[in-house]
N, C-alpha and C positions, 0 to 999 in steps of 0.2 A: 126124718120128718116127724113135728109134731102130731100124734092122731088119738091119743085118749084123754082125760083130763086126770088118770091116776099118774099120766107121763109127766105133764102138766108142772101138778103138785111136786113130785121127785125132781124135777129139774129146777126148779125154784129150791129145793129143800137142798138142795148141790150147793146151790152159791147163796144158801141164805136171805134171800128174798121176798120181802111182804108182797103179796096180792096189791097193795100202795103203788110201793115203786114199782112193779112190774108193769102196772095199767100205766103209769105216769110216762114210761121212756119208750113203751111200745104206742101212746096215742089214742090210748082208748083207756074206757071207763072202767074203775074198781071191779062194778057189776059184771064187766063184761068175763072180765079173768074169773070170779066167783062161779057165774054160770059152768064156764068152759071145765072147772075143778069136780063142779059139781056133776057131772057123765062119770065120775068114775071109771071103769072101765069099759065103758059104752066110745065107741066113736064121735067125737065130736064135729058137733054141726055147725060151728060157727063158719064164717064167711073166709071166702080163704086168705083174702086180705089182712084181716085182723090175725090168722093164726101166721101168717107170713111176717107180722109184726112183731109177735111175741115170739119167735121161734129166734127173729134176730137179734133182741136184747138177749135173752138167752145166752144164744151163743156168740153173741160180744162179751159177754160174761163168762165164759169155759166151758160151757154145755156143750157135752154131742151128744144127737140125738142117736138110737139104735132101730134098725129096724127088723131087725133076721129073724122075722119067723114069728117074732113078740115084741111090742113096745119098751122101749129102755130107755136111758140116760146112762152117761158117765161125764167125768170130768176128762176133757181134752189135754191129752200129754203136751207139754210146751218145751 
């Protein structure tokens, strides 16, 4: 599960993806992905809809998210 916005960033920097196209294919606005990046490592408080959006471009893109203990990303073996 996506939950901080330094996961956020790291999961886009996996598969090379602007803040652009990530708002474009998840349905939501530039601003919205910017805020989300901008928590850092603070828990994000966007709506769970919107994080349910981004989390799916993502990984229809290669992303797995991590959650053991700490926030991560890798690239999904295929």
């Amino acid at each position: 599960m996506l939950t901080t916005g330094n996961q956020l960033r790291a999961a886009r920097a996996l598969v090379d993806m602007d803040q652009t196209t990530l708002a474009m294919r998840a349905g939501l606005n530039v601003n919205t992905i910017s805020a989300m990046e901008k928590r850092g490592p603070s828990v994000l408080t966007s709506g769970l809809d919107k994080i349910r959006a981004v989390i799916r471009v993502l990984e229809d893109a290669g992303v797995e998210f991590l959650n053991h203990g700490r926030p991560g990303v890798r690239l999904r073996k295929d």
